[in-house]
GULOBA-758981 format. One line per field, with one value per residue: chain; y, z, x of N, C-alpha, C in turn; residue number from 1; residue in three letters. Coordinates in pm, 1 decimal. Example, Ala and Ser with C-alpha at 12.3 -4.5 7.8 and 13.67 -1.06 7.14 Angstrom:
kette [A:A] $
n_py [-569.0:-225.0] $
n_pz [780.0:708.0] $
n_px [1319.0:1285.0] $
ca_py [-450.0:-106.0] $
ca_pz [780.0:714.0] $
ca_px [1230.0:1367.0] $
c_py [-330.0:3.0] $
c_pz [780.0:787.0] $
c_px [1320.0:1290.0] $
nr [1:2] $
rest [ALA:SER] $
***
This chain:
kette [A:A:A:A:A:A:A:A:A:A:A:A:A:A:A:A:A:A:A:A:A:A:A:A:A:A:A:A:A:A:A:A:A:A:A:A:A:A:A:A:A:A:A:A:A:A:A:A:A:A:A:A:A:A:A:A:A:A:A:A:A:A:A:A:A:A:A:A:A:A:A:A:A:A:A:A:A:A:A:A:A:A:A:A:A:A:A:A:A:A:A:A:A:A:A:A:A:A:A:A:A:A:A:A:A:A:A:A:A:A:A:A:A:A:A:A:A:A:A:A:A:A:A:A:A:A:A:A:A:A:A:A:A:A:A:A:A:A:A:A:A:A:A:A:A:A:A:A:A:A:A:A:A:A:A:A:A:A:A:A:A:A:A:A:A:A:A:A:A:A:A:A:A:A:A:A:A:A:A:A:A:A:A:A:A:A:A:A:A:A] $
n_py [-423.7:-558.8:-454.3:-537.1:-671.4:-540.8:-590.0:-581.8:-510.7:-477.6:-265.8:-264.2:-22.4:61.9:267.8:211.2:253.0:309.9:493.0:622.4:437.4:485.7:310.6:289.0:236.1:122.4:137.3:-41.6:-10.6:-123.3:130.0:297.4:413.2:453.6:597.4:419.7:421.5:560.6:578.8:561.5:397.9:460.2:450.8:555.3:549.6:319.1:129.4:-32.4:-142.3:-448.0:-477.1:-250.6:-391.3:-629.5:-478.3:-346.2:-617.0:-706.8:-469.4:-438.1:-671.3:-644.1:-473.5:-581.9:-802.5:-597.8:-508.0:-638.3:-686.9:-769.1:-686.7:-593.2:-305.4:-182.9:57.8:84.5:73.1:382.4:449.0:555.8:726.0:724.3:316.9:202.6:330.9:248.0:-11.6:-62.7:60.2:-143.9:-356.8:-291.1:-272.0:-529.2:-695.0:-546.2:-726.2:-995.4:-1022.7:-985.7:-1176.2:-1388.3:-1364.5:-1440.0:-1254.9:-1125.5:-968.7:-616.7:-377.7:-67.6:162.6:477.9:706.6:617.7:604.9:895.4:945.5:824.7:968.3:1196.6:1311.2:1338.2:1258.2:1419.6:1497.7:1669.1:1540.7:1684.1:1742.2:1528.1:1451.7:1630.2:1634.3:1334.3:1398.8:1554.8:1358.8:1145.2:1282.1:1374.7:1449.4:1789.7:1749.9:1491.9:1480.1:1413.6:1482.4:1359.8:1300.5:1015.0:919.1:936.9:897.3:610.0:574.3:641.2:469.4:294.2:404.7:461.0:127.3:68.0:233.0:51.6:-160.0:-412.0:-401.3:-546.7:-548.6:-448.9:-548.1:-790.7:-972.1:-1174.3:-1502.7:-1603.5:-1765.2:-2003.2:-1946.6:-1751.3:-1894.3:-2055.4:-1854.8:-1777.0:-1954.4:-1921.1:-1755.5:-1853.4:-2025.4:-2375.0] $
n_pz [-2904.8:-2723.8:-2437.0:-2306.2:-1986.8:-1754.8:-1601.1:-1224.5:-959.7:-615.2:-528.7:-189.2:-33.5:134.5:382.6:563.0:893.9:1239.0:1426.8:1295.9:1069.5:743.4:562.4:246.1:-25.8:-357.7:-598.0:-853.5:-1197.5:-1517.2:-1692.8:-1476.1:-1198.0:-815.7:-538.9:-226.7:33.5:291.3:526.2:868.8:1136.8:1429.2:1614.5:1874.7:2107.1:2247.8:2417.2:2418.4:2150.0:2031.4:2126.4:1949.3:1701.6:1712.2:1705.7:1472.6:1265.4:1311.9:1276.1:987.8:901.7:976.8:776.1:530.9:583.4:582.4:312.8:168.9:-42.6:-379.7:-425.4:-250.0:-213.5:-87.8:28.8:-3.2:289.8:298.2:259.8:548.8:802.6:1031.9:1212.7:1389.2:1356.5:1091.7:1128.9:1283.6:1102.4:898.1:1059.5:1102.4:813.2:784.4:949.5:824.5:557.3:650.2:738.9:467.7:329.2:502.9:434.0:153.2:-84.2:-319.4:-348.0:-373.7:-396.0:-364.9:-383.7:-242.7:-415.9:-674.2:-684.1:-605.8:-874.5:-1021.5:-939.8:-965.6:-1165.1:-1030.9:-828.0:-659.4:-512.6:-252.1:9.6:63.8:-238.9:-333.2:-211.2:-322.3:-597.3:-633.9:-537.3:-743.3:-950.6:-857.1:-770.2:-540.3:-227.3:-73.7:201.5:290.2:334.5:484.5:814.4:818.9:617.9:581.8:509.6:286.7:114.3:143.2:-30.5:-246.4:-312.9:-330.3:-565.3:-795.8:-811.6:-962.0:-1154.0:-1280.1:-1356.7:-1563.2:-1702.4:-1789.3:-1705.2:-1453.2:-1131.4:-945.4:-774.9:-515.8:-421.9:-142.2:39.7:-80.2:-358.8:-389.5:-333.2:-605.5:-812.0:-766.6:-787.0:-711.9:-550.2:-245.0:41.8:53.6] $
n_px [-2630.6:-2418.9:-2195.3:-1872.5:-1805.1:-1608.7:-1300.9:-1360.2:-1147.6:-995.2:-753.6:-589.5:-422.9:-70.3:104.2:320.9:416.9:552.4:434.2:223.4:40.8:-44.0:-344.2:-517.4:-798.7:-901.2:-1052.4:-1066.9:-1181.9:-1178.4:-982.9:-1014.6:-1011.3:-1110.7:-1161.0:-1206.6:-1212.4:-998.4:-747.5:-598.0:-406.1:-365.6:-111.7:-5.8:-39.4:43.7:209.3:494.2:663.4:599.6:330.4:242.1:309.2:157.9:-147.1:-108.8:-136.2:-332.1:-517.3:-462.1:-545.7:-795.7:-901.1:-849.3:-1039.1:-1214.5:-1245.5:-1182.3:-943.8:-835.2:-525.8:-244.7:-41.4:242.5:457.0:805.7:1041.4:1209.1:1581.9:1730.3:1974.0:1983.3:1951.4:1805.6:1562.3:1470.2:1511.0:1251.2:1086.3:1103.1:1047.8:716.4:626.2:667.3:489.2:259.2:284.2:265.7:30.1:-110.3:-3.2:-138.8:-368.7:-398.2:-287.7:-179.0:95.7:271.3:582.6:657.1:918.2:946.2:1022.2:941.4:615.8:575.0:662.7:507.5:248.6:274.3:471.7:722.0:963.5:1033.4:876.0:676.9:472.1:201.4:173.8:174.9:-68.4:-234.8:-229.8:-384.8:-592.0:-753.0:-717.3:-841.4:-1096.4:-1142.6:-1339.5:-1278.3:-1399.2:-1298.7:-1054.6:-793.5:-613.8:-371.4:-83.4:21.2:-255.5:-311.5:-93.6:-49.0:-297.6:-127.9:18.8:-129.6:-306.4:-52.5:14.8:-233.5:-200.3:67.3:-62.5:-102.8:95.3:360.2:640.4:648.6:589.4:640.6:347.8:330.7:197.6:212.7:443.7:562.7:459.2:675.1:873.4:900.6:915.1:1123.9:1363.7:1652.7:1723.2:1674.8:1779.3:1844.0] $
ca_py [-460.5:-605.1:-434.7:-620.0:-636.5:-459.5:-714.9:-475.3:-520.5:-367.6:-261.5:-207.9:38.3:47.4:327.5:148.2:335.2:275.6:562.0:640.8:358.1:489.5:259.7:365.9:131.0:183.1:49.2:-8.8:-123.2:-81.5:186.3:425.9:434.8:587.5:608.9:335.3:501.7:607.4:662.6:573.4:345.9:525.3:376.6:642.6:521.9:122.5:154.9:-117.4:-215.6:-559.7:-398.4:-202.2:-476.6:-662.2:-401.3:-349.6:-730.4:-699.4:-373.4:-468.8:-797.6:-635.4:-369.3:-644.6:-818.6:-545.8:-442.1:-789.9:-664.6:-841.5:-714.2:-517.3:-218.7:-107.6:187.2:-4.7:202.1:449.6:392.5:683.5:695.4:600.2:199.1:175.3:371.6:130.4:-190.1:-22.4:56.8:-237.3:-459.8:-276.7:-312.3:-703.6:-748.6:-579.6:-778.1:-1085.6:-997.1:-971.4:-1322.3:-1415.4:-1400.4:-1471.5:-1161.1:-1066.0:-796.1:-519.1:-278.1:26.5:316.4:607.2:792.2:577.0:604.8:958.9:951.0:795.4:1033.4:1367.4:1297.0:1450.6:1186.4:1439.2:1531.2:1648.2:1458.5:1779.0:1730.7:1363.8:1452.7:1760.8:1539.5:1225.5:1502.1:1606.6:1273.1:1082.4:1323.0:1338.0:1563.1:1825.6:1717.3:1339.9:1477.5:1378.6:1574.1:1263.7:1251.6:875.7:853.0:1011.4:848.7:494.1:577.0:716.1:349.8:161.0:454.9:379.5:-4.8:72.3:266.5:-34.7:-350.9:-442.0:-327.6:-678.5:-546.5:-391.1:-599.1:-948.0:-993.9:-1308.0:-1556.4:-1658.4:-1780.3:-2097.1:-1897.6:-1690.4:-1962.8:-2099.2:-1756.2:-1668.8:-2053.2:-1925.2:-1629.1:-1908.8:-2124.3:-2468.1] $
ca_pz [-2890.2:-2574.9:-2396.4:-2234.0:-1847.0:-1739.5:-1435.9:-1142.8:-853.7:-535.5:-466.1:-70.0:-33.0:292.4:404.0:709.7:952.9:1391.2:1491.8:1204.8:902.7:637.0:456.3:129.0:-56.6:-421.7:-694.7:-1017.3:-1315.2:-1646.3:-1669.5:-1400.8:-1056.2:-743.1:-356.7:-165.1:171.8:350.2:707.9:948.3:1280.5:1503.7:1716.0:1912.2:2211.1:2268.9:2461.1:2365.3:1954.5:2035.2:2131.9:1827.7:1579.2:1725.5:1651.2:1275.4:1190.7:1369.2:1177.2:870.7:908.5:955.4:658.0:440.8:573.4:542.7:178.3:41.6:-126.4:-435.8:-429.1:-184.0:-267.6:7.2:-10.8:50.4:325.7:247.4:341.8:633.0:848.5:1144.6:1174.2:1469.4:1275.2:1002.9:1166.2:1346.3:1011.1:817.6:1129.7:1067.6:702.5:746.7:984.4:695.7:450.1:705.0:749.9:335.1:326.5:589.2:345.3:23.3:-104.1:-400.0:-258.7:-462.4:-313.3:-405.3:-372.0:-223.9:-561.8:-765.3:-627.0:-669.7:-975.9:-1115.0:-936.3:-994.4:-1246.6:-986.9:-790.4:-559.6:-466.3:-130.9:80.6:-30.1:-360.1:-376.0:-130.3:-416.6:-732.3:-576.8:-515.2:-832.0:-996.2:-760.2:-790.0:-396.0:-181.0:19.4:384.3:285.4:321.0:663.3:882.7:780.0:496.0:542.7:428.6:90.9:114.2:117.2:-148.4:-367.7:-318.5:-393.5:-714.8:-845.3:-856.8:-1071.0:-1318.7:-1317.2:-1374.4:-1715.7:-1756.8:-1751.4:-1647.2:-1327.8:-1024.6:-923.3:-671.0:-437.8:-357.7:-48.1:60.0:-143.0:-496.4:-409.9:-360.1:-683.1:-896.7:-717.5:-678.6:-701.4:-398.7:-135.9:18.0:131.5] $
ca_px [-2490.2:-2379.4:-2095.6:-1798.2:-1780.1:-1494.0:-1311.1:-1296.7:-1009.1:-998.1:-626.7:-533.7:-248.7:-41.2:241.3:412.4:488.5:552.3:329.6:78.2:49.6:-146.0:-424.1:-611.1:-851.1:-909.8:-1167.7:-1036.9:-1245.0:-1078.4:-874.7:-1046.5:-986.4:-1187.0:-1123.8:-1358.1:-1193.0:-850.3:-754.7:-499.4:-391.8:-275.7:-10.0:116.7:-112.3:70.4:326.9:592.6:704.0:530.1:203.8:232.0:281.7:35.0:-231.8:-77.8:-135.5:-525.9:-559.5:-443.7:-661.0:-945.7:-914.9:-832.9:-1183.9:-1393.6:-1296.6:-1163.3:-898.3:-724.7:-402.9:-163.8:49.6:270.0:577.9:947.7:1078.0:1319.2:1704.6:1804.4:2117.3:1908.0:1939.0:1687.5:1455.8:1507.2:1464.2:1116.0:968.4:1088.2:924.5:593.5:605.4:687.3:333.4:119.4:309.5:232.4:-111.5:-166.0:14.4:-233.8:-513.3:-349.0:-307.6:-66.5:208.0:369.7:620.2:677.5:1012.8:873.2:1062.9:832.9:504.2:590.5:695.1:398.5:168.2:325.7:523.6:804.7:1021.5:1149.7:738.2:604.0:346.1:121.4:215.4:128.1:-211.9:-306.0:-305.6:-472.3:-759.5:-812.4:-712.1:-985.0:-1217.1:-1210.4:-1423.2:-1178.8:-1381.2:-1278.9:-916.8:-731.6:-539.0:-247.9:-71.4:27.9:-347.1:-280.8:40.5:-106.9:-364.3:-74.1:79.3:-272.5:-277.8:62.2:1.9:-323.9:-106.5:139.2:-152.3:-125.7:249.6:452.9:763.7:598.9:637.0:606.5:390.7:362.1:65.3:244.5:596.5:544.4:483.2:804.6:1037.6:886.4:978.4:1277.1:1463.8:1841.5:1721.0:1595.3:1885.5:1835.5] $
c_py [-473.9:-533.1:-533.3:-608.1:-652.4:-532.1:-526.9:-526.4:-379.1:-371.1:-192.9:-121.4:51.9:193.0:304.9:274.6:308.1:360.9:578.3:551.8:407.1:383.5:355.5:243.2:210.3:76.3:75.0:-85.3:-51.4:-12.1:296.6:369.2:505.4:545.3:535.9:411.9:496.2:646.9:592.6:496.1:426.6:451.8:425.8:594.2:384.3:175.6:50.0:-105.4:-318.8:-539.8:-362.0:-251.6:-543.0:-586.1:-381.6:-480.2:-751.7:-576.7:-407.2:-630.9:-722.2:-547.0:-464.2:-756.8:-792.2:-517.6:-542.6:-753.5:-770.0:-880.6:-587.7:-447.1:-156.7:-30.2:65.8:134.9:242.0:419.8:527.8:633.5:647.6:431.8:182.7:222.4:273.6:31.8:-155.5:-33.8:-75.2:-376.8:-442.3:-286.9:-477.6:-733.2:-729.5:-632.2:-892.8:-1092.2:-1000.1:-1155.5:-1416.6:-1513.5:-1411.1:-1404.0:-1144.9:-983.1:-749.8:-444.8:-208.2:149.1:388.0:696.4:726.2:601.4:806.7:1071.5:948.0:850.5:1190.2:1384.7:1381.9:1320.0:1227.0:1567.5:1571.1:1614.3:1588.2:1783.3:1642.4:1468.1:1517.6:1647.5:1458.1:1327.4:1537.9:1469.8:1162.5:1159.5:1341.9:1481.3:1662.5:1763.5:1548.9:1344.7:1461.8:1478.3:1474.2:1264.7:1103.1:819.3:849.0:937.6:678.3:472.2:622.0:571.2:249.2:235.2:421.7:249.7:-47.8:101.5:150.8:-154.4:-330.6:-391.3:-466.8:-664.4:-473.9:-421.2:-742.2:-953.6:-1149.4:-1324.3:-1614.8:-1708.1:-1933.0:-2033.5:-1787.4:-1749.0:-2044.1:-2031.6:-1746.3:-1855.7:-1985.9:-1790.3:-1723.0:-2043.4:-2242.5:-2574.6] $
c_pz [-2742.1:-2509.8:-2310.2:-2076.7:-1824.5:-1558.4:-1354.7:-974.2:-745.1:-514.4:-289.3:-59.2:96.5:274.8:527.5:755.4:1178.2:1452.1:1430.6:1120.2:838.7:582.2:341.8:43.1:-188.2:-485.8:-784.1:-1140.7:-1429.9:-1613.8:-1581.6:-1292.0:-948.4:-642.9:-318.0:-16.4:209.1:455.5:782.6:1050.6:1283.7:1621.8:1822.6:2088.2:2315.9:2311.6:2433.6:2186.7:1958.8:1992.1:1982.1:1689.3:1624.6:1659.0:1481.6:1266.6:1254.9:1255.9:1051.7:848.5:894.8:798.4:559.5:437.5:548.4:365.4:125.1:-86.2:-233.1:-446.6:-305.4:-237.1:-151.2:-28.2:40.0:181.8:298.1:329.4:389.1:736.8:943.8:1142.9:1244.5:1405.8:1164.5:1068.5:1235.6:1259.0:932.7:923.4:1094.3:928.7:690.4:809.8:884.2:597.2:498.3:700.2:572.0:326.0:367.6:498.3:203.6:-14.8:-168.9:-334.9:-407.8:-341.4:-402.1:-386.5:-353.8:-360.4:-650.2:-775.0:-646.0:-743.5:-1056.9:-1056.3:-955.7:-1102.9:-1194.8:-908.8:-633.0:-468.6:-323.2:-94.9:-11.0:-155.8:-402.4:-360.7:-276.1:-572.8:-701.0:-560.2:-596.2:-928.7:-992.2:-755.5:-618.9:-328.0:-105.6:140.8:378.2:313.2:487.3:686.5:838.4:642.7:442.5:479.6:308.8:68.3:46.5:-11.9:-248.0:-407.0:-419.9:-557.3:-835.9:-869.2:-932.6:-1173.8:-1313.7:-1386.1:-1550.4:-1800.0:-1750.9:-1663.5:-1484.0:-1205.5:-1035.0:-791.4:-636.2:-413.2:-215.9:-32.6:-50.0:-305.1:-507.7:-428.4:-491.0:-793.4:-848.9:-683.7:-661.4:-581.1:-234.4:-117.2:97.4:127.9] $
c_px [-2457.6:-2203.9:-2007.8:-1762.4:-1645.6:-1487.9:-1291.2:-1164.0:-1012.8:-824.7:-607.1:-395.0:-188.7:122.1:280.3:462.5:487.6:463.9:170.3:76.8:-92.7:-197.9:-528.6:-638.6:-887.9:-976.6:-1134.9:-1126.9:-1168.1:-999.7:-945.6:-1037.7:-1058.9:-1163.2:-1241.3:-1304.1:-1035.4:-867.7:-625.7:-526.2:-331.0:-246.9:58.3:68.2:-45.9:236.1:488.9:589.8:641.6:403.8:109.7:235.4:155.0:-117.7:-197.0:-137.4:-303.6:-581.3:-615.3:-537.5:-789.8:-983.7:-943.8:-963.9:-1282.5:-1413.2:-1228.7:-1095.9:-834.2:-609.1:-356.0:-99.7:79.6:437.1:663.1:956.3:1210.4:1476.7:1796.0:1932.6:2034.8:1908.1:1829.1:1548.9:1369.2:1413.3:1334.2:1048.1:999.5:1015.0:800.3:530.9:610.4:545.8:263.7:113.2:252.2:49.9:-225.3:-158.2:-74.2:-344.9:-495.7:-354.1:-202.7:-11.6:261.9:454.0:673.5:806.3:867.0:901.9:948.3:735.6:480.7:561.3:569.8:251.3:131.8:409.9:700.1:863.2:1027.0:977.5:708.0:531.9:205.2:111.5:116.1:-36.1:-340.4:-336.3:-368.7:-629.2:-838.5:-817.8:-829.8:-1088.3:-1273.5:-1224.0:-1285.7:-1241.2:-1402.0:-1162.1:-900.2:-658.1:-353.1:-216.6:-33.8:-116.9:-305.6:-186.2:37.2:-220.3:-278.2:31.2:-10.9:-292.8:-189.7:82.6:-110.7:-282.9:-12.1:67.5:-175.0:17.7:297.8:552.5:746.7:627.9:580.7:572.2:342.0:235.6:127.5:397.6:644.2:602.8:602.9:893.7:1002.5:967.5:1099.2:1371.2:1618.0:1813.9:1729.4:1730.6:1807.8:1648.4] $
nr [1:2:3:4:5:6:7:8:9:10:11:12:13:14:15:16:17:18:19:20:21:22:23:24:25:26:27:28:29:30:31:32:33:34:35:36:37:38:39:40:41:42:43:44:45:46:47:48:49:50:51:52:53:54:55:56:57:58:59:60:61:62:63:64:65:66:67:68:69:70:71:72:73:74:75:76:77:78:79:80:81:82:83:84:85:86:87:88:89:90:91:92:93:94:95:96:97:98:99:100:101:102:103:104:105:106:107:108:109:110:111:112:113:114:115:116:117:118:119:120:121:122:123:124:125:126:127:128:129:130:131:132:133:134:135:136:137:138:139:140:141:142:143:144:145:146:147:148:149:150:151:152:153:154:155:156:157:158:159:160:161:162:163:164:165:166:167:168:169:170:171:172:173:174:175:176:177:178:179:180:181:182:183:184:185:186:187:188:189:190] $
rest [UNK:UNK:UNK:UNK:UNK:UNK:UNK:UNK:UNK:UNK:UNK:UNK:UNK:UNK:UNK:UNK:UNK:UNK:UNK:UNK:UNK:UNK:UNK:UNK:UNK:UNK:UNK:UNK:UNK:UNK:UNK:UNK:UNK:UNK:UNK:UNK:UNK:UNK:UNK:UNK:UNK:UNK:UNK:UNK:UNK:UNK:UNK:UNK:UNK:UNK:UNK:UNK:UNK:UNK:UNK:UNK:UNK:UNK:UNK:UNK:UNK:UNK:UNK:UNK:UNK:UNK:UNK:UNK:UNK:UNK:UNK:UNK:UNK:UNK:UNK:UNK:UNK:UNK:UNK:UNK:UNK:UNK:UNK:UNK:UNK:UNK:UNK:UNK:UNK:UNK:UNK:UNK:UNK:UNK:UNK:UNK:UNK:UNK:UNK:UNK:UNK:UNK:UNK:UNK:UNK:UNK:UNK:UNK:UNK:UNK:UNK:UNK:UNK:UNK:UNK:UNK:UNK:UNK:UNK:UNK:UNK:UNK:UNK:UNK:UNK:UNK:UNK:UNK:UNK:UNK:UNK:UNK:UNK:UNK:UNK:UNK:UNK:UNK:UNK:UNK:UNK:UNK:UNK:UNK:UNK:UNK:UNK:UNK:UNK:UNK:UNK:UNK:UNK:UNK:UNK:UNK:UNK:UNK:UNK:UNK:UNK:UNK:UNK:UNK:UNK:UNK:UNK:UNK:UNK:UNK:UNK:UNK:UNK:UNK:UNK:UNK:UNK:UNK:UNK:UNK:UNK:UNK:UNK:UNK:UNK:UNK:UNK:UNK:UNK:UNK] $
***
């Protein structure tokens, strides 16, 4: 009896961020999941916001070269009283969204409540929280664990859009700016 090959999909996960952005790369075949690697830019070194995108959209290029991901899964960022804050991380989330676009790369985004949600079954979760199930969930070594939790953070993004694939109502994501203004005409003026 011949068994059925099971498609596999690599999901990239991303947690934007101006100093640290978490990446986490994940291998899904059917319904199982396992950590191909996780780690971190660190940005804290680049002295301008320019600088610092720059390096995100090289980063995130290269990640997305070496492990040829399918699809993207990156956190929304959260909405604090800070605006400058704001407009810092939603710049660095727009390069690795740019940088997915780049290479044709489906996007998801994710609520931090969601992501979660659907890894703790807790909304209102701590980074430790997340880090601790992803450990036992993945099956991952403790001296694979980082000193960052935007790693874990980013793999709990690329996790959460494995439990969504095969849900319909899940997310919509994008082959490019083209297949958005296709789905979305009454969003896109002009």
């Amino acid at each position: 009896m011949q068994g059925t090959a099971e498609t596999e999909k690599i999901i990239l996960g991303i947690d934007p961020g101006t100093n640290i952005m978490g990446y986490g790369v994940l291998r899904a075949t059917g319904n199982k999941a396992a950590m191909v690697t996780m780690g971190v830019i660190d940005l804290r070194k680049y002295a301008t916001p320019y600088l610092k995108l720059g390096r995100i959209f090289e980063r995130v290029t290269g990640i997305i070269e070496a492990y040829l991901p399918d699809e993207m899964a990156i956190e929304a960022p959260f909405f604090g009283k800070n605006v400058q804050s704001m407009l810092k991380l939603g710049r660095a989330q727009g390069v690795a969204i740019a940088a997915a676009i780049h290479r044709d790369i489906p996007i998801a985004e994710y609520a931090p409540l969601k992501i979660k949600m659907a890894i703790t079954g807790n909304g209102q979760a701590s980074k430790e929280q997340v880090a601790g199930m992803l450990t036992r969930m993945l099956h991952i070594d403790e001296k694979d664990m980082l000193p960052y939790m935007d790693a874990t953070d980013a793999l709990a993004a690329a996790y959460c859009h494995f439990l969504q694939m095969g849900r319909p109502a899940a997310t919509h994501p994008y082959h490019g700016w083209k297949d958005f203004i296709r789905k979305n005409p009454g969003r896109v003026k002009g």
